[in-house]
ZADOKOL-698122 format. One record per residue (C-alpha): residue number from 1; residue in three letters; z, y, x. Coordinates in steps of 0.2 Angstrom, whole numbers. Example, Ala and Ser with C-alpha at 12.3 -4.5 7.8 and 13.67 -1.06 7.14 Angstrom:
2
1,Ala,39,-22,62
2,Ser,36,-5,68
This chain:
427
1,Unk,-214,-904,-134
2,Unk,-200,-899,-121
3,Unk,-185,-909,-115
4,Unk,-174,-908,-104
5,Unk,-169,-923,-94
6,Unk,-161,-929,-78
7,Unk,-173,-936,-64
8,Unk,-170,-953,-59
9,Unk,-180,-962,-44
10,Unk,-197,-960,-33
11,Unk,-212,-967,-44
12,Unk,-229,-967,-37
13,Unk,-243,-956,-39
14,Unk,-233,-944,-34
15,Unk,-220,-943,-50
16,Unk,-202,-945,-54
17,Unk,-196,-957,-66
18,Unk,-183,-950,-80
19,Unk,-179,-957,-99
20,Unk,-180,-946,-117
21,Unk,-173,-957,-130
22,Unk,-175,-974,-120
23,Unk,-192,-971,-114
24,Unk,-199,-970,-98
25,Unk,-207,-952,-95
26,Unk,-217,-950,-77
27,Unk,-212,-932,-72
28,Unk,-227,-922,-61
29,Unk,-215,-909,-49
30,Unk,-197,-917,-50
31,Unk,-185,-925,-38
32,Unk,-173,-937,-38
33,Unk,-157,-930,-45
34,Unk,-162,-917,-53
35,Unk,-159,-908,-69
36,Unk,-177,-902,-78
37,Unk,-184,-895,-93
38,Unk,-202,-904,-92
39,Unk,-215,-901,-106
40,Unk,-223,-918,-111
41,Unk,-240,-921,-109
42,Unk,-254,-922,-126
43,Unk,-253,-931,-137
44,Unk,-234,-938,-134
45,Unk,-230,-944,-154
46,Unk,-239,-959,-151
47,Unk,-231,-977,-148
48,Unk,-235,-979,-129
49,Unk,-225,-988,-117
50,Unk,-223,-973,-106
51,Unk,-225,-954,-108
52,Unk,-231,-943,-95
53,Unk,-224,-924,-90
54,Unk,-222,-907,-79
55,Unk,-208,-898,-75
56,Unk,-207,-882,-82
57,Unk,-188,-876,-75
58,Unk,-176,-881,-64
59,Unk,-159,-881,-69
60,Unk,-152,-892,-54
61,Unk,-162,-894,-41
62,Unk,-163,-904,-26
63,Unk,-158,-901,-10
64,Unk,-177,-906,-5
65,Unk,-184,-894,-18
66,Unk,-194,-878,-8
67,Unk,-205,-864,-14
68,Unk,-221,-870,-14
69,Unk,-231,-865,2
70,Unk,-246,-866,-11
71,Unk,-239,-859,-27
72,Unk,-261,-863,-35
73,Unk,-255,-882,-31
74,Unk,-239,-882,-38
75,Unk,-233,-884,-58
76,Unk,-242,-874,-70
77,Unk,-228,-867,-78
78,Unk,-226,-857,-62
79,Unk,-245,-853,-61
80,Unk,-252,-868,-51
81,Unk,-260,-883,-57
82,Unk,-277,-885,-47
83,Unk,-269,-900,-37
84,Unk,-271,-907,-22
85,Unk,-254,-905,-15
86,Unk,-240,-913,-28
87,Unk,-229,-915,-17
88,Unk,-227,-895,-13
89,Unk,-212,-893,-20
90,Unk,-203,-905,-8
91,Unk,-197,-902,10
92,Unk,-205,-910,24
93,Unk,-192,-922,27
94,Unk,-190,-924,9
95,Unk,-209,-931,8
96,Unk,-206,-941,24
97,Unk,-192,-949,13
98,Unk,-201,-949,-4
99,Unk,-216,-959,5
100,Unk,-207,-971,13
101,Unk,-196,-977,-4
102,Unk,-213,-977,-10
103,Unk,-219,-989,1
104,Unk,-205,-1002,2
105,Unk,-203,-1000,-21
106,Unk,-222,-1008,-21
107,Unk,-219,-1020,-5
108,Unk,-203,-1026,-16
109,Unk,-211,-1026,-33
110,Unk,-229,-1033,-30
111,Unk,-228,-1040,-13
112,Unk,-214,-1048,-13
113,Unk,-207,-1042,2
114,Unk,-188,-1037,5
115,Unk,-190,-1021,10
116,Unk,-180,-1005,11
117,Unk,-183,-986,15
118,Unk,-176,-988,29
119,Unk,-186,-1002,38
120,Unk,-203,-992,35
121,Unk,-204,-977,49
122,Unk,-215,-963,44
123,Unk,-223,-952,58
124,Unk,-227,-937,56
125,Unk,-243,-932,66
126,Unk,-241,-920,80
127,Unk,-242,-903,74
128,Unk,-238,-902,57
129,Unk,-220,-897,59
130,Unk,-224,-884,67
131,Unk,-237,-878,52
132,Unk,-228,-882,39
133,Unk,-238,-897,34
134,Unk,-253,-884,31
135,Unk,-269,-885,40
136,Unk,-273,-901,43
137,Unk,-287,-905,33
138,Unk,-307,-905,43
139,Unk,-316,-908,26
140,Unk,-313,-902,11
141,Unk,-323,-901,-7
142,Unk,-324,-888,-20
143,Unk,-334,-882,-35
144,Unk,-343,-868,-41
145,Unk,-338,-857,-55
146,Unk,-347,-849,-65
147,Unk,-348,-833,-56
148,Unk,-352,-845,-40
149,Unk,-337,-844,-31
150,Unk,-329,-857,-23
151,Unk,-314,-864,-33
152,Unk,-305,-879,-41
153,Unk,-301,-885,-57
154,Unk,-283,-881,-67
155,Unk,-275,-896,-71
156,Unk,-278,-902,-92
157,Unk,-289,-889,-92
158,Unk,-308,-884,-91
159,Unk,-303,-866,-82
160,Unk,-311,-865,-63
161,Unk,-298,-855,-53
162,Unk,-306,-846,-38
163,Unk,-302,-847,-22
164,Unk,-304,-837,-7
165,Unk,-295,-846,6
166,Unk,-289,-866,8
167,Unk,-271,-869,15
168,Unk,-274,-886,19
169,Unk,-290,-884,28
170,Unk,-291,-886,46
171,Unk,-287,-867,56
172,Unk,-306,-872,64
173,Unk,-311,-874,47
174,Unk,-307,-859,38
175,Unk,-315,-851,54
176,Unk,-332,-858,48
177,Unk,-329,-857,33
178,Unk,-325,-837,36
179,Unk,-339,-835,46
180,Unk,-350,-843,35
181,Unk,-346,-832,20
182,Unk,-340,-845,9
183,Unk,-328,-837,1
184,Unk,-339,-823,-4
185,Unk,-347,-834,-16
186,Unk,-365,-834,-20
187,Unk,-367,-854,-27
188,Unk,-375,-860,-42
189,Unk,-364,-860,-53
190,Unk,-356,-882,-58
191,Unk,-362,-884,-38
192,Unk,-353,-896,-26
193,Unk,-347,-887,-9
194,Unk,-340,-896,5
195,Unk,-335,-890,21
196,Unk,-333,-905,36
197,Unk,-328,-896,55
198,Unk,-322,-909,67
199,Unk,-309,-904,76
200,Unk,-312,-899,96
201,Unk,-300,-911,106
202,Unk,-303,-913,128
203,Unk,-309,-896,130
204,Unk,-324,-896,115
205,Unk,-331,-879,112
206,Unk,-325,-876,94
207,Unk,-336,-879,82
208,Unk,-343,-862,74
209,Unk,-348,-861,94
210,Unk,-355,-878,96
211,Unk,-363,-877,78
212,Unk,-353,-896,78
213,Unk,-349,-892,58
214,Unk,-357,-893,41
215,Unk,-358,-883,26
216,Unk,-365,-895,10
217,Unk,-370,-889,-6
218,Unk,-375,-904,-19
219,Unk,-374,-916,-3
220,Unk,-391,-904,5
221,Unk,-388,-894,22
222,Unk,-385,-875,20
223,Unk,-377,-873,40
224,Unk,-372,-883,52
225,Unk,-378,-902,57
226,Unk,-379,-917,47
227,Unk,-374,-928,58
228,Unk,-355,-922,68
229,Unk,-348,-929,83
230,Unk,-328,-933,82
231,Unk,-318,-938,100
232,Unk,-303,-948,101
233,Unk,-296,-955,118
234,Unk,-288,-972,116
235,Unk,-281,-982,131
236,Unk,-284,-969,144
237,Unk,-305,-970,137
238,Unk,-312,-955,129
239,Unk,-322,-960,113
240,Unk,-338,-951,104
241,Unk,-343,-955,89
242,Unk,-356,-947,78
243,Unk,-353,-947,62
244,Unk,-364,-941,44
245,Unk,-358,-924,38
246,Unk,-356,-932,19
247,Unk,-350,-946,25
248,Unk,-331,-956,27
249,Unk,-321,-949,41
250,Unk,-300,-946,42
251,Unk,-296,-930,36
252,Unk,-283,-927,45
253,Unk,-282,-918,64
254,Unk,-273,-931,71
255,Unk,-277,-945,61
256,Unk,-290,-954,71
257,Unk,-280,-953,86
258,Unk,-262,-959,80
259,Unk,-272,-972,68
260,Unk,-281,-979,85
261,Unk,-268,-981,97
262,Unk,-255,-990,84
263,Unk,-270,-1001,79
264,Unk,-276,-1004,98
265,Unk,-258,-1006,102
266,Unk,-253,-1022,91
267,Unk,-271,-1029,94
268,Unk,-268,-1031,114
269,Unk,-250,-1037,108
270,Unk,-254,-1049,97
271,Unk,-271,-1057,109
272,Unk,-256,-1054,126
273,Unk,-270,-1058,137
274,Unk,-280,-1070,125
275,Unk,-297,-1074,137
276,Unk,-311,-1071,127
277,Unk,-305,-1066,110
278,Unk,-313,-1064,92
279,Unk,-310,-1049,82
280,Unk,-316,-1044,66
281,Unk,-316,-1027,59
282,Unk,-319,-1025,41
283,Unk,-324,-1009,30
284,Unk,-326,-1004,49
285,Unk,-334,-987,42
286,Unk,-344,-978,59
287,Unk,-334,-989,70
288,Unk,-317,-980,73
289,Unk,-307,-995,78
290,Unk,-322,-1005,83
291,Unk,-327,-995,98
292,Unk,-310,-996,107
293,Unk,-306,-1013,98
294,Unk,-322,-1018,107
295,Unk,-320,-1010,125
296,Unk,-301,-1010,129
297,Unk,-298,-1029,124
298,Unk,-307,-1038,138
299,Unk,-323,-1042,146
300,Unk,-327,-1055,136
301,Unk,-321,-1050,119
302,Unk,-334,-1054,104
303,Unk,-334,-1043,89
304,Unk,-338,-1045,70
305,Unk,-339,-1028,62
306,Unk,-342,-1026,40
307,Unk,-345,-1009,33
308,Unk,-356,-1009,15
309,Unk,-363,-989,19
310,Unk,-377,-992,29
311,Unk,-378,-975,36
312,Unk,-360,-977,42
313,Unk,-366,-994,51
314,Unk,-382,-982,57
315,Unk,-369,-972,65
316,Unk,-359,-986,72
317,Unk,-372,-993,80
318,Unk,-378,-980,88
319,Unk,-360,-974,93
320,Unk,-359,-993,101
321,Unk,-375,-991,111
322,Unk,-371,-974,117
323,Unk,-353,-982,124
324,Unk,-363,-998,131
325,Unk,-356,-1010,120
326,Unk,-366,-1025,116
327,Unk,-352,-1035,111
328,Unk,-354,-1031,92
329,Unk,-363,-1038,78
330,Unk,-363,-1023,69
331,Unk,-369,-1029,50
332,Unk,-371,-1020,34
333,Unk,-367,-1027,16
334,Unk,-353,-1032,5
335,Unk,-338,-1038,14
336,Unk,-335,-1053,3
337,Unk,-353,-1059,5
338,Unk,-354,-1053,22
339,Unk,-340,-1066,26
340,Unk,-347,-1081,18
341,Unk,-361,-1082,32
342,Unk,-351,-1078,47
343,Unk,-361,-1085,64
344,Unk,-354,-1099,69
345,Unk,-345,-1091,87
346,Unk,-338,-1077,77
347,Unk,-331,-1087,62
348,Unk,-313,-1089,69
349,Unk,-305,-1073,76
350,Unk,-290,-1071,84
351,Unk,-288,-1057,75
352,Unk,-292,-1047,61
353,Unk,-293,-1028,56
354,Unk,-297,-1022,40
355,Unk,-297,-1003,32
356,Unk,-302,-1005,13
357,Unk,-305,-993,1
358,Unk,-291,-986,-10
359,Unk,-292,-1002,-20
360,Unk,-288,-1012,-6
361,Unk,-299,-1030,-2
362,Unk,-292,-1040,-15
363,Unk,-290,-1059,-16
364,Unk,-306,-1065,-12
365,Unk,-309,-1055,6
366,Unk,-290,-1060,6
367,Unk,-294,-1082,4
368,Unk,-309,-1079,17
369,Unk,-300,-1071,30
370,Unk,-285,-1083,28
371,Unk,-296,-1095,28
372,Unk,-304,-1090,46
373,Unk,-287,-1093,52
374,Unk,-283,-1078,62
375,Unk,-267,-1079,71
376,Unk,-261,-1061,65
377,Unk,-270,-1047,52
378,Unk,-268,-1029,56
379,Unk,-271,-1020,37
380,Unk,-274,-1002,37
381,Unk,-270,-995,19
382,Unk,-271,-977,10
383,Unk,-264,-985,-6
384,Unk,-247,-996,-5
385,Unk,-249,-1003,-21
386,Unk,-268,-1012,-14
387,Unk,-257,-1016,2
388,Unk,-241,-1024,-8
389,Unk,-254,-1034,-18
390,Unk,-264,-1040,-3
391,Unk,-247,-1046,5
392,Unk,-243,-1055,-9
393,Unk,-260,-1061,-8
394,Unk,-259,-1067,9
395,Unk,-241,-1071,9
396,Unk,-247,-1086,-4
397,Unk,-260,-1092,11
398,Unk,-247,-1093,23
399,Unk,-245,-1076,31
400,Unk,-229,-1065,33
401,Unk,-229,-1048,36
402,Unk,-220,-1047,52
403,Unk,-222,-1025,52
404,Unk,-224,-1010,45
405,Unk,-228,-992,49
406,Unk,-234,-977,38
407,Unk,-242,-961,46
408,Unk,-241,-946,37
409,Unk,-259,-940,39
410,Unk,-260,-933,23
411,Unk,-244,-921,19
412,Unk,-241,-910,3
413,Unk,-250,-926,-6
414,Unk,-241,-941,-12
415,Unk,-256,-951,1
416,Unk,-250,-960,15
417,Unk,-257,-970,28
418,Unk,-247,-987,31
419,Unk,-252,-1000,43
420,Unk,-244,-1018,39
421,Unk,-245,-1031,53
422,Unk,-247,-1050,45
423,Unk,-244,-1065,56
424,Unk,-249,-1083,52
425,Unk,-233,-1095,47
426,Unk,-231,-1108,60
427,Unk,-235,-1126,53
């Protein structure tokens, strides 16, 4: 079924909202304002709350609207569909703007919080302009088709589409990937391929020199190393950190710098010269926070870090010996349970980090680290509907979110990065 209708507001997950007959329909590919012919999705004759839809023609477009850099990512009705970029139809300042009204909708409908577009800056990361918000990418994933090439689904479909190239990816990565001949194919076919080059920063040798990069197939070596090294200077210190090859890193170029700096940066605010703080990271992965959290924040600051992938904490140990930190109790398990058998000098921090998993930490890591009494939490998030619902969250134990800043680390998607600062209500 095909209608055409007039395109209303942001929504999340990188749709629009518009109305057919009263009902709300989620359009994949529109902007605001817009005038569009979208084709509903299967089956769209039953009674549901909501209908779902793409856009198929534009008859007035947007002034944010673009080609797609991409055309394979954008709407199938102009030959895309494989995903991965569903904001390629949008400008880059038009996705600046579309992720920030994001943000502040969810902090205003689930957390509570008075919020507008305009009070939530959105960096984008150094580079990207110049790009075009393509290449920023160090891993990506694909699949094998049934001939072996590399490829990636079509959207609503079981059709592979091929690919011999990866705009996002990382320049250094398609150089590996080039000179690895994985666009040439040769997989078994239904195999999982992923390619992770870290990006050379402080005069590194790139990586198809150094052999610092991995090629995966079904999660088993077939070049490179297991095991990468990633740099990132922070407060005038250079950082290392090995890291798995299948493992959690930022994906982005710039990510792990910009991420650290704004982190590190309202951490030594809110401690201003605190003598012997307490930190806690948590969902500390292989220690990107921890290690500068850990050196730059005094001499006699005593660190609690959480992460429940043990070969992450593997790595963050080790990345914490090589840096000659012994300032950190480094321990593996479940956050929640982790916290409920906190040693007694490490049970009240100062303050606390945390970087969850898309589906954020949810009320009960939320009543234990209330319950620690940290003076301020700094709350990174990749999703701001977790985010809005952990501020509501902590906002009923008696914190107030005192700031908010979102980093564009992931463009062409409707991702964002957004890091909240909460601060504890005087009595």
């Amino acid at each position: 079924m095909d209608a055409t209708i007039r395109i209303e507001r942001h929504a999340d997950q990188g749709r629009c909202v518009g109305h057919i007959d009263g009902r709300v329909v989620f359009v994949r590919f529109a902007l605001p304002g817009e005038l569009v012919r979208v084709t509903l999705d299967e089956p769209h004759d039953r009674e549901e709350r909501f209908w779902t839809a793409e856009v198929g023609e534009v008859i007035e477009p947007s002034p944010d609207r673009v080609t797609p850099a991409w055309p394979l990512a954008g709407p199938l009705a102009m030959g895309g569909g494989v995903g991965g970029a569903d904001l390629v139809h949008v400008s880059l300042p038009g996705q600046l703007a579309w992720k920030a009204a994001t943000i502040a909708e969810q902090m205003r409908r689930l957390g509570h919080v008075d919020l507008d577009a305009a009070q939530v800056p959105v960096d984008r990361m150094d580079g990207d302009a110049a790009l075009g918000g393509l290449h920023w990418r160090t891993r990506i994933e694909m699949i094998a088709d049934d001939q072996g090439r590399p490829s990636m689904r079509r959207r609503g479909t079981h059709v592979r589409v091929p690919l011999d190239t990866m705009p996002l990816a990382s320049e250094e990565l398609l150089r590996v990937a080039d000179a690895e001949h994985v666009w040439d194919g040769g997989f078994a076919p239904g195999s999982q391929i992923r390619l992770a080059v870290p990006e050379p920063r402080g005069g590194d040798a790139p990586a198809r020199q150094s052999g610092d990069y991995a090629v995966l197939v079904d999660g088993k070596l077939r070049a490179g190393t297991g095991t990468l090294t990633e740099r990132v200077e922070a407060g005038g210190a250079d950082f290392t950190y090995r890291v798995s090859a299948d493992g959690f890193w930022q994906m982005h170029r710039q990510a792990p710098v910009a991420l650290v700096a704004h982190v590190l940066g309202l951490v030594m605010a809110e401690l201003d010269g605190t003598p012997g703080p307490v930190l806690w990271d948590l969902y500390s992965g292989s220690g990107l926070f921890t290690l500068p959290l850990a050196a730059l924040t005094g001499p006699r600051t005593r660190m609690l870090s959480v992460e429940g992938f043990a070969p992450a904490v593997a790595n963050a140990r080790r990345n914490l010996r090589a840096a000659g930190l012994g300032n950190v109790d480094a321990r593996t398990g479940d956050v929640a349970r982790t916290l409920a058998h906190v040693p007694a000098g490490l049970a009240h921090p100062d303050v606390v980090v945390l970087d969850p998993p898309r589906a954020g930490a949810r009320a009960k890591v939320c009543r234990q680290i209330a319950g620690a009494g940290p003076r301020a939490i700094v709350y990174i998030a990749c999703d701001p509907t977790s985010l809005a619902r952990d501020t509501a969250t902590l906002a009923g134990l008696g914190y107030t979110l005192a700031g908010i800043h979102a980093f564009d680390i992931y463009p062409m998607t409707h991702h964002v990065e957004t890091i909240a600062l909460l601060r504890r209500e005087r009595a």
